[in-house]
Backbone as numpy.savetxt, mean C-alpha at the origin, in Angstrom:
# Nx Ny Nz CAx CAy CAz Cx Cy Cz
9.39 -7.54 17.44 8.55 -6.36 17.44 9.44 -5.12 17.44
9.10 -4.09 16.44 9.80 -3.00 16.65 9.60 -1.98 17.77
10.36 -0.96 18.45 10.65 -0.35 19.60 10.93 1.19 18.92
11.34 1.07 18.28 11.93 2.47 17.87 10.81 3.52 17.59
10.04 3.22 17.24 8.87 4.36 16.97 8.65 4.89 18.28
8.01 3.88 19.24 8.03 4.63 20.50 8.66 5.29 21.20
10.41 5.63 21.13 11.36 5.69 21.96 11.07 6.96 21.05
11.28 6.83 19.47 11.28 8.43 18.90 10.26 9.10 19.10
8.68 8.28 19.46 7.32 9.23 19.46 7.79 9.33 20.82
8.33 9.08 22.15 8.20 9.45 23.72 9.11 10.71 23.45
9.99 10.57 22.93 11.30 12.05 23.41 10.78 12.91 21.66
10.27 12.83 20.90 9.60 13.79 19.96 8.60 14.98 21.33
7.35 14.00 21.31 6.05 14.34 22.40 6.95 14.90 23.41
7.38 14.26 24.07 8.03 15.33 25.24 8.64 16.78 25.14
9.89 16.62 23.85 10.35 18.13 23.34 9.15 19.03 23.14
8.40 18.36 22.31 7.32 19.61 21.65 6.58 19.90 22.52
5.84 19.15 23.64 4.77 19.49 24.01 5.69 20.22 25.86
5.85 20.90 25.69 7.14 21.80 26.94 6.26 21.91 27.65
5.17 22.39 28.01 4.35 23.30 28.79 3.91 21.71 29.90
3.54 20.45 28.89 3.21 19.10 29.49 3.87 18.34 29.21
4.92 18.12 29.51 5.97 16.98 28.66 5.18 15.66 28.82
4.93 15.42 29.89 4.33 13.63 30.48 3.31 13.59 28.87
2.16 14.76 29.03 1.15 14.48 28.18 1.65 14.06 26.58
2.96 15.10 26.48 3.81 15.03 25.13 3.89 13.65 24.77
4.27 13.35 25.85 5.41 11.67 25.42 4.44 10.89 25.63
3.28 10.81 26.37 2.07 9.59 26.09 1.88 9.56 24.66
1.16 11.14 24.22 0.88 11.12 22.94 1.91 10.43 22.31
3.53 10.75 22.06 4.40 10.55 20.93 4.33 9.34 21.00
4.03 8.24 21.92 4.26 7.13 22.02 3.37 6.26 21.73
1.99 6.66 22.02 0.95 6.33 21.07 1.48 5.91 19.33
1.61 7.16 19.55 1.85 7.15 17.76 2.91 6.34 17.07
4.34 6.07 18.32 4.99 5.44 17.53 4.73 3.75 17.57
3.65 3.54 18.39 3.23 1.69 18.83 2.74 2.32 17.25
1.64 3.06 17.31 1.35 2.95 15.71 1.65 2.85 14.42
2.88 3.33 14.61 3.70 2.92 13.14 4.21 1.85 13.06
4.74 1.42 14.40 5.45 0.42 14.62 4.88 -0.42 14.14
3.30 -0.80 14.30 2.28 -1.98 14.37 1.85 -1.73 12.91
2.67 -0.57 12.18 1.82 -0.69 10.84 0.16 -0.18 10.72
0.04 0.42 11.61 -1.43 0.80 11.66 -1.81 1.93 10.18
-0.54 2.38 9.95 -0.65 3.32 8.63 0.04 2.59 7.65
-0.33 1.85 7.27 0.49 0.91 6.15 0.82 1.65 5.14
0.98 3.05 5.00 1.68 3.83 3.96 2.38 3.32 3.03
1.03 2.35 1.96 1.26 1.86 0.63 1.69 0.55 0.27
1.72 0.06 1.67 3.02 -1.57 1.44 2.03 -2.12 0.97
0.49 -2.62 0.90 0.06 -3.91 0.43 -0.67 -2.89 -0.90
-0.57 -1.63 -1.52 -1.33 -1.32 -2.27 -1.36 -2.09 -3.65
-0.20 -2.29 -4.31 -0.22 -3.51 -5.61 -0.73 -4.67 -4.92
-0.68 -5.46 -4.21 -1.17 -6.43 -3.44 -2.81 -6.35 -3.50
-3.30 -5.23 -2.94 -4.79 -4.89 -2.85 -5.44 -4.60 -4.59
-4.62 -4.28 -5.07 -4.62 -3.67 -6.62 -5.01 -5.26 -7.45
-4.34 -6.06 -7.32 -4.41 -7.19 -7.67 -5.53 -8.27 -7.08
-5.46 -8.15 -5.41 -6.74 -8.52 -5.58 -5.83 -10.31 -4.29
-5.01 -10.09 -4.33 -3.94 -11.03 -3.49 -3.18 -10.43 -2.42
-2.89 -11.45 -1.28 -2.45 -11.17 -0.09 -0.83 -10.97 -0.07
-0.22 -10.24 0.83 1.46 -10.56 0.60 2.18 -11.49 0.58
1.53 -12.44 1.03 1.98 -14.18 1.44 1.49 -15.22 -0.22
0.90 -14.23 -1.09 0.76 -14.97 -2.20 1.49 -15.28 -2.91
1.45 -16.78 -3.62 2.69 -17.53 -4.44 2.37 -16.04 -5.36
3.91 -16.79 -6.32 4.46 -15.98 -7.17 3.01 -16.61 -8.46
2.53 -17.82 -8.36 1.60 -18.60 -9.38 0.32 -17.57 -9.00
-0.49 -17.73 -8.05 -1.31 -16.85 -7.76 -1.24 -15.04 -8.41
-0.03 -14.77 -8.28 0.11 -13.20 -8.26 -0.16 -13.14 -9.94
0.47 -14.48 -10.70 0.76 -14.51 -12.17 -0.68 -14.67 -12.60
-1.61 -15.18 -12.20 -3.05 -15.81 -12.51 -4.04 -14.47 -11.79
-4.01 -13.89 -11.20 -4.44 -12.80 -10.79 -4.02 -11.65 -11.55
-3.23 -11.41 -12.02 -2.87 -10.12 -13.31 -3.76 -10.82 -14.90
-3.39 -11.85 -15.26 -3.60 -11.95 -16.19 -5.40 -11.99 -16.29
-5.86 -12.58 -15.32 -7.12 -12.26 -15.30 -7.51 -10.70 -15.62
-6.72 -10.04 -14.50 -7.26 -8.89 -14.52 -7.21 -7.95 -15.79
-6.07 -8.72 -16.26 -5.57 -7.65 -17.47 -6.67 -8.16 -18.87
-6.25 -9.33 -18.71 -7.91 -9.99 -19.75 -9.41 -9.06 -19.71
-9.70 -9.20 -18.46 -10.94 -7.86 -18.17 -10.79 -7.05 -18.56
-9.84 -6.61 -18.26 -9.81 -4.88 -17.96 -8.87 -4.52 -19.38
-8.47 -5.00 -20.57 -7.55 -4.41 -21.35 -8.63 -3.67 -22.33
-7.41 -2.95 -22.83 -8.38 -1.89 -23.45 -9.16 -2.27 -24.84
-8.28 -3.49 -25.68 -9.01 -3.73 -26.68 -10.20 -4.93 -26.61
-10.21 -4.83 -25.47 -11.65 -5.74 -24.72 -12.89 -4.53 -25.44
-12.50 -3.35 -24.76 -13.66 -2.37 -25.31 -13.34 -1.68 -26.39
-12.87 -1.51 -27.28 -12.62 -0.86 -28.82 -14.03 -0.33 -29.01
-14.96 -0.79 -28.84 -16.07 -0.53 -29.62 -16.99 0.46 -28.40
-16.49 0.57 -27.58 -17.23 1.01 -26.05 -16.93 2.61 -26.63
-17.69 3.37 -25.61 -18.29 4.70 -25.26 -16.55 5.35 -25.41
-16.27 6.49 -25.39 -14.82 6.93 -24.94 -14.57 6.66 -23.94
-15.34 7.24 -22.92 -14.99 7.34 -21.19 -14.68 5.77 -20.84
-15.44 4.91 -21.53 -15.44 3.59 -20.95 -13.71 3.19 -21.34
-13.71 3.09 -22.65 -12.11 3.09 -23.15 -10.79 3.59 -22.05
-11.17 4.94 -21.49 -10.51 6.07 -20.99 -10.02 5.57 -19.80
-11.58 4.35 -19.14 -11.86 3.77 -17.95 -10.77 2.35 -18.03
-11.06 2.19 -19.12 -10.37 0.48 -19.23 -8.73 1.42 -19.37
-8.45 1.90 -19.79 -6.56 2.43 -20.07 -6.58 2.60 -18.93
-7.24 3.52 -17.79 -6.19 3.83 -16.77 -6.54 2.54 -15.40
-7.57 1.79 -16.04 -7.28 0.36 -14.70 -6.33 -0.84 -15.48
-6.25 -0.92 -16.54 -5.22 -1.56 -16.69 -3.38 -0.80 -16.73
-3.39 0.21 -16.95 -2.23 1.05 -16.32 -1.92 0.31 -14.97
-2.89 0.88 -13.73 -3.11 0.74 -12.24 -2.49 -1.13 -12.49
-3.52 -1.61 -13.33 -2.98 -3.54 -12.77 -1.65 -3.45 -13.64
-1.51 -3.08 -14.59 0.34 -3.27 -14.81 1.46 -2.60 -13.80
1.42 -1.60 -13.30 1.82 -0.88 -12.31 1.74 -1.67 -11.36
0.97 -2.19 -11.26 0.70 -3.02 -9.62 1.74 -4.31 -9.82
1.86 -4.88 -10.71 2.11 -5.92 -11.52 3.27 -5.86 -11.09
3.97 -4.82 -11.94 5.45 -4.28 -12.33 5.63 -4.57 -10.38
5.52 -3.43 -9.74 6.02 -3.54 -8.49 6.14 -4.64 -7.62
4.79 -5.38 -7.71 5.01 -7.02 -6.94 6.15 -8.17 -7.84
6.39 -7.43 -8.92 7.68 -8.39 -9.21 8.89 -8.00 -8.79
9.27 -6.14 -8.96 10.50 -5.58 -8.11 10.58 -5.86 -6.81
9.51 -5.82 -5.86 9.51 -6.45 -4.53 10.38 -7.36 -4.23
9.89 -8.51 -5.08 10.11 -9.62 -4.55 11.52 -10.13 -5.24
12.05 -9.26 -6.31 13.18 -9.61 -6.85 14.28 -9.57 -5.10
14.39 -8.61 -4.90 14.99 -8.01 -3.53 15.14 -9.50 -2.72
């Protein structure tokens, strides 16, 4: 389990909040169990969620989950559709190649 968020949210909260330090450093420390715990997942499972699969998903799953999606969602699925619909299908298949692209750099690492 990580520690560090809290140690930086207790002595952050304490500096800033001068007038109440105690109250400072409850708050800062709040906040850093919160990062710590991932409570703001600032983007880690978004290709993951994009796709429609968990982080623990085979590399087979992740491959069968794009191609689906991209089957749906490609743009010459709708050629014959409205503009907006077209407009609609380019930028969600953008989003699932993008998503795509990144769950393979991930996991190259």
């Amino acid at each position: 389990m990580r520690w560090y968020g809290k140690l930086l949210g207790f002595i952050a909260g304490a500096l800033l909040f001068r007038p109440n330090p105690l109250f400072g450093a409850v708050v800062g420390m709040l906040l850093g169990h919160a990062f710590d715990n991932d409570w703001f997942k600032l983007g880690k499972d978004l290709p993951y969620r994009e796709l429609g699969v968990t982080r623990d998903a085979t590399d087979a799953e992740i491959d069968l989950a794009y191609r689906r999606l991209i089957s749906q969602y490609h743009p010459d699925k709708v050629a014959g559709a409205a503009p907006e619909l077209r407009a609609q299908a380019e930028r969600k298949a953008r989003q699932i190649n993008a998503a795509y692209d990144r769950i393979k750099s991930l996991r190259k690492r």
